[in-house]
N, C-alpha and C positions, 0 to 999 in steps of 0.2 A: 461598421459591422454592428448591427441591429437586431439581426433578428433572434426572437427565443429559440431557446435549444431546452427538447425535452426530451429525455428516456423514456420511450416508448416498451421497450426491453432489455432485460436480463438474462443471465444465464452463466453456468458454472457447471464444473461436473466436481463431484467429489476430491480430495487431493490423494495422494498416495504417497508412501516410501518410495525413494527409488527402488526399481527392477521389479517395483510391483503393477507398473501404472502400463496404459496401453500406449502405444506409440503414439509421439505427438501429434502427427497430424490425425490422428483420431481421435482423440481428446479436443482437439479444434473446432472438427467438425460438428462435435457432438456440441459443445458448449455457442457454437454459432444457431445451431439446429433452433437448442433452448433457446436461446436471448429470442431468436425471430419467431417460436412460437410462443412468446410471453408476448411479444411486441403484435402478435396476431398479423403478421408482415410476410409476405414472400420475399425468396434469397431476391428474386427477381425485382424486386423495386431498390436494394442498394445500390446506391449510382455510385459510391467509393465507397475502400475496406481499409482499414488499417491496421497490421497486424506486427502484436509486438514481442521477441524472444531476444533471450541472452547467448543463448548456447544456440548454434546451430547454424544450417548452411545458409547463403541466398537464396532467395526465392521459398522458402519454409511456409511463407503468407499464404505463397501460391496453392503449394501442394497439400496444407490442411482448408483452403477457401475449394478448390476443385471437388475436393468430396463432397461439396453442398450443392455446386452447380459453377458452370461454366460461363457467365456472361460477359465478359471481355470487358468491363469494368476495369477502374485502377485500383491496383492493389501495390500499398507502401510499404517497406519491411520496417520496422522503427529498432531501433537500439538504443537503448537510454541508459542502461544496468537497471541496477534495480525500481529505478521510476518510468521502467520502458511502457509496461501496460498505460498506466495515468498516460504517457507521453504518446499514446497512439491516440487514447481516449483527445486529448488535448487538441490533437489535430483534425480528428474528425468532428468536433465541437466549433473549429475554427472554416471545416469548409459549410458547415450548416450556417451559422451566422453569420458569414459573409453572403449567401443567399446562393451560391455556386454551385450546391446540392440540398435536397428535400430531406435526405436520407441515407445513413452513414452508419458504418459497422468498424466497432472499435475491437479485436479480437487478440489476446495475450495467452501465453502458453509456453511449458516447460517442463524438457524430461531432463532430468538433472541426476548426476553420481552420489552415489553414498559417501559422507565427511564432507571436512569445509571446502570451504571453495578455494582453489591453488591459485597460485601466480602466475601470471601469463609466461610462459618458458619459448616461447617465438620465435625471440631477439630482437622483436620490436622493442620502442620505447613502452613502458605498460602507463596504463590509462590511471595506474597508481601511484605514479613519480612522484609526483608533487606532496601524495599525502605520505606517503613513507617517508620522502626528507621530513615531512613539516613532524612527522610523530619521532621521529629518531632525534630532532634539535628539542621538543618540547620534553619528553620522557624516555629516549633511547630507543631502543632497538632490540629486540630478541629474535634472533636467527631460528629457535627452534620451534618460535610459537606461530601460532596461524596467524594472518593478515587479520582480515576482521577483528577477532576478540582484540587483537593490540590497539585499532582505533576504538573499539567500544569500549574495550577494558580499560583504558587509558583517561576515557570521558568519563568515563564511572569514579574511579580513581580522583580525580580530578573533580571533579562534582561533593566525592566525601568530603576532600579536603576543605574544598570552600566552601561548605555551607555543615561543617562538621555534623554529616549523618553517617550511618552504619550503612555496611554492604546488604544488611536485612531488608532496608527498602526496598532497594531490585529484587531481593527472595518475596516479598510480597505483591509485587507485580506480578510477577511469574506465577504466585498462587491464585491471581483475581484471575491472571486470564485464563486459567485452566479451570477456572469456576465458570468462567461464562462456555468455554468448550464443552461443557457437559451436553448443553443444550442445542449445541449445534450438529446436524446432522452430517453437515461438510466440514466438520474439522475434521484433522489428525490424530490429534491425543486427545482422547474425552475418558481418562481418567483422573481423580481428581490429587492437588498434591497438597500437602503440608508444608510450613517454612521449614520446618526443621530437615525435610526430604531434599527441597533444593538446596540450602545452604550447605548440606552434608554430600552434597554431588561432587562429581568429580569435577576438584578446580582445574578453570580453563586459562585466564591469565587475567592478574591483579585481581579482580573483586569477582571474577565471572567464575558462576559454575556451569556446569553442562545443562542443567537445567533456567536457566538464565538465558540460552541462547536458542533460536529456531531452527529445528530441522531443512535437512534439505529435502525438499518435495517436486512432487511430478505433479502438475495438473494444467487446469486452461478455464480461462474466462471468457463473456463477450457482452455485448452494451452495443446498444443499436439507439440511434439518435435520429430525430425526426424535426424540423421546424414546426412550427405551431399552426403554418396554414395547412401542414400537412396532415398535422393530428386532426383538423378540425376538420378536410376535406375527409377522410377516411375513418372519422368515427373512432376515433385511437382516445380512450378517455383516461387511462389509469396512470398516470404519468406524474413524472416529476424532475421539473425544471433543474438544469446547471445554471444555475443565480451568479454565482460567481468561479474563476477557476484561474490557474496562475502557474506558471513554469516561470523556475529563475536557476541561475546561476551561479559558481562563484564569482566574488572575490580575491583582490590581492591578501585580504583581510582574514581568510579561511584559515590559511596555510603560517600566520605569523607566530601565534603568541596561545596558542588555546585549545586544547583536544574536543573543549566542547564548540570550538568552529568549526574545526575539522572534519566531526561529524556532523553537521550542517545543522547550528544551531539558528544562525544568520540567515542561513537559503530559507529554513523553515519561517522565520520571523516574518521574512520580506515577502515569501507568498502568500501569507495568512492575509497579511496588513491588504497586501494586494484583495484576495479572492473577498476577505470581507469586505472589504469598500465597493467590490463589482456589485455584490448582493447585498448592499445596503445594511450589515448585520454589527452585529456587535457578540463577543463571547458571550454575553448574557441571553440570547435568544438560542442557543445551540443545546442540544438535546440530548445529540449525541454522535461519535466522534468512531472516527477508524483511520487508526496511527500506524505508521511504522515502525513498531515493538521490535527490530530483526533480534537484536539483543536487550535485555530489559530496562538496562541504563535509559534505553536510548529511549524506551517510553518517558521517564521521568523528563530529560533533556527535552522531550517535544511537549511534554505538560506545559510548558513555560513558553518554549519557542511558538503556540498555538496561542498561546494569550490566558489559557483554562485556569492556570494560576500564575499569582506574582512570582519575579525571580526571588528564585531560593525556598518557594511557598510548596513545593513538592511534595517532601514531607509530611505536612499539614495535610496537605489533597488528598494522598493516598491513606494517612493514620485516620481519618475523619472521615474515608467513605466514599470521596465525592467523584471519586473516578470510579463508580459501579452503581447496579440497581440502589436506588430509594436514595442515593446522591444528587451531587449537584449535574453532572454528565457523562452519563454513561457511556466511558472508553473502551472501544474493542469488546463490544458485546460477540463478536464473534467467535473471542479466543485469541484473534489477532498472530499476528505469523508466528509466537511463541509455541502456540499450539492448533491455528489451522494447519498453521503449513506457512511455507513463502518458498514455492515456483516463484522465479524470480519475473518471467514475464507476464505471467498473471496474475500477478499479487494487487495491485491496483486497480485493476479490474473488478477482480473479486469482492475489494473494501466496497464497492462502488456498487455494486450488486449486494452487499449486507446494507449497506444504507437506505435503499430505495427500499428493501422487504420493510425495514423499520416506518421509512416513511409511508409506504401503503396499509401498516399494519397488517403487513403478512409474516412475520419474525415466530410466529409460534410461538414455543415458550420463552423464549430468549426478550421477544416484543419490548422495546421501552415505550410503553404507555404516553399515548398524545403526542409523537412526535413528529413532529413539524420542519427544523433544520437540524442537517445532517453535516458534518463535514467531515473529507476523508486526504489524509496525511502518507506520502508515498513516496521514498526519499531515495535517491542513487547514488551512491560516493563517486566521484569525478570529474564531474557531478553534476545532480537535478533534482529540483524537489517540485513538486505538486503538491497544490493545496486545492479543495474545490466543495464549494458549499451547496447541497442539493435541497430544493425548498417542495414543499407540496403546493 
C-alpha cells in the first residue's frame, strides 16, 4: 500500500446540547454537503463511504448518505466507541492507499442524551467488563458513581499520587481549553473560566469536577480523501497529506496493575511511535496537536502518551505554557471535547477538520502561526486509539 492519501475536504456543522440539535441524519448530511464542497467534489465521484456513530440503529450511514444522493456505492457502519470517527476515517485512508478507490468519504455523527453516559442494561456481556474488574482490583468500585469519571478519576488520582502533583493541574487544563473555545465558532462553551470556578464545581469523583469533564453533544463531521493522481487529474490543490496514521489495541497489559493503562496510556504510546515512524517525524517538528481531553486528566495522561513531554514532565508542560499559544505546541486549540463538545461519533473527525484549517491557515483567530504538522489523538475505551499525523 503505497499510494498518498490527501484531504481534499472538510466539513463540520456546529455542535449542540442535546435536544437542541437536529436529527441526525441531518446533521450528516449537512456536514457531508460541507467536506464535498470544501473538497470542490461531487457526492457522485465517492466510490466508498464510511460512516461512523455510537448510538443508533443499522444502516444510520445509509439514511444520513441518501440525503446527499443515491449512488449504490458501499456504505460501512463503523463502531469503535469513542475512536469510531478516526476509525471510519482509518478505513477509508486504507481503501485509498491500497489503490482500490480514487476517493473516499469518511463521515461521523451523534445525537446523544443529556448526563453521562449509562451502562449497557441488555444483559449482554458490556464491552466494559474487563475495565470495571481491572478498576474495582486496582482502586475499587463505587456503585453510585458514573463509569467514566471512575476510570478517569481514578487515572487522575493515580497520576497525583505518582508524580505528587495537585488536582489544580487538571483545573488548569480545563481553563486553557476554554481559552482556546473562545475563538472557536463550533465550539460548545465559549465562555471563559477561572481555576478557582472549576476547582469549586461540583465534585464528580476523586479529583474530577464537573467542569473537568466534557459535555454530552449532538453534532456530525466528514473528511473526504482523494489519492494524489486524483488531486492532480482534477486540479484539487488545497490539500493535506495523512503522513502517518495508526489504530491499535489492547493488551493483556491494559487491565493489570495501572488506571493509567486502563485508560489507554499504552494504546496511546504504541500508536503515536507507530503514526510518527509512517510520517518520518519526531515530536519536535509538530506544531500542533488535537487530543482526546474527554476528561482532563486524560489530556495530561496523553501529554506523555504523545511523546509532547517526558514521563511525569506534565506539570512542567502545562505550568510553563507549552501546551497553548506562544508554547512549545499548541494542544486543542479547538477547545477540545472539554468545551467543543464530544459527539462521540464525530469527535475524530472534527479533530481532523481543526487540524487541516491550522494547516491551510484558515483557523481565523484561533490560527497557530506556520504550521506545518498537525497531529490528532482519538481514543475509545474497549478499546481503540488513533493517532494520525497530517503534513502540508
Amino acid at each position: 500500500m503505497s499510494n498518498k492519501v490527501l484531504i481534499a475536504g472538510v466539513g463540520m456543522v456546529k455542535f449542540t446540547k442535546p435536544g437542541k440539535s437536529e436529527q441526525y441524519d441531518v446533521m450528516g448530511a449537512k456536514a457531508t454537503r460541507s467536506a464535498l464542497e470544501d473538497a470542490g467534489i461531487p457526492y457522485e465521484k465517492v466510490q466508498q463511504a464510511y460512516v461512523g456513530f455510537v448510538g443508533g440503529d443499522t444502516c444510520s450511514g445509509q439514511n444520513a448518505l441518501y440525503g446527499v444522493g443515491m449512488t449504490q456505492i458501499p456504505i460501512i457502519n463503523v463502531n469503535n466507541a469513542c475512536a469510531t470517527g478516526s476509525s471510519a476515517l482509518f478505513l477509508a485512508r486504507q481503501a485509498v492507499m491500497s489503490g482500490v478507490v480514487d476517493v473516499a468519504l469518511a463521515l461521523g455523527f451523534e445525537q446523544m442524551n443529556p448526563g453521562a453516559l449509562v451502562a449497557d442494561n441488555s444483559g449482554r456481556t458490556p464491552i466494559t467488563a474487563r475495565i470495571d474488574q481491572a478498576t474495582r482490583n486496582i482502586r475499587g468500585w463505587d456503585d453510585n458513581a458514573p463509569q467514566g469519571p471512575q476510570y478517569f478519576g481514578g487515572a487522575g488520582a493515580e497520576y497525583m499520587e505518582k508524580y505528587n502533583v495537585g488536582a489544580d493541574l487538571f483545573g488548569r487544563v480545563s481553563v486553557k481549553a476554554r481559552s482556546h473555545a473562545l475563538r472557536n465558532p463550533y465550539a460548545l462553551f465559549t465562555e471563559p473560566l477561572t481555576l478557582d470556578q472549576v476547582m469549586e464545581s461540583p465534585k464528580i469523583f476523586g479529583p474530577l469536577t464537573r467542569l473537568m469533564c466534557c459535555p454530552p453533544t449532538c453534532g456530525a463531521a466528514a473528511v473526504v480523501v482523494v489519492s494524489e493522481k486524483f488531486a492532480r487529474e482534477n486540479g484539487i490543490k488545497d490539500t493535506v497529506q495523512i503522513a502517518g496514521m495508526a489504530l491499535t489495541t489492547d493488551s493483556p497489559t491494559t487491565f493489570e496493575s495501572s488506571m493509567l493503562k486502563v485508560v489507554g496510556i499504552d494504546l496511546t504510546r504504541l500508536a503515536a511511535n507507530k503514526a510518527y515512524t509512517e510520517a518520518g517525524i519526531d515530536t519536535s517538528d509538530i506544531d500542533v496537536v488535537e487530543l482526546h481531553d474527554c476528561f482532563s486528566p486524560n489530556e495530561v495522561v496523553c501529554y506523555e502518551g504523545l511523546g509532547l513531554c517526558p514521563e511525569g514532565g506534565s506539570e512542567k508542560f502545562v505550568m510553563d505554557g507549552d501546551n497553548t499559544y506562544g508554547g512549545k505546541i499548541v494542544t486543542n486549540p479547538s477547545g477540545g471535547l472539554l468545551s467543543k463538545g464530544h459527539p462521540l461519533g464525530a469527535t475524530g473527525l472534527a479533530q481532523i477538520s481543526e487540524i487541516v484549517w491550522h494547516l491551510r491557515g484558515t483557523a481565523g483567530e484561533r490560527q497557530v502561526q506556520d504550521a506545518k504538522v498537525g497531529v490528532q489523538h482519538n481514543l475509545g475505551l474497549g478499546g481503540a486509539c488513533v493517532v494520525t499525523v497530517l503534513t502540508r
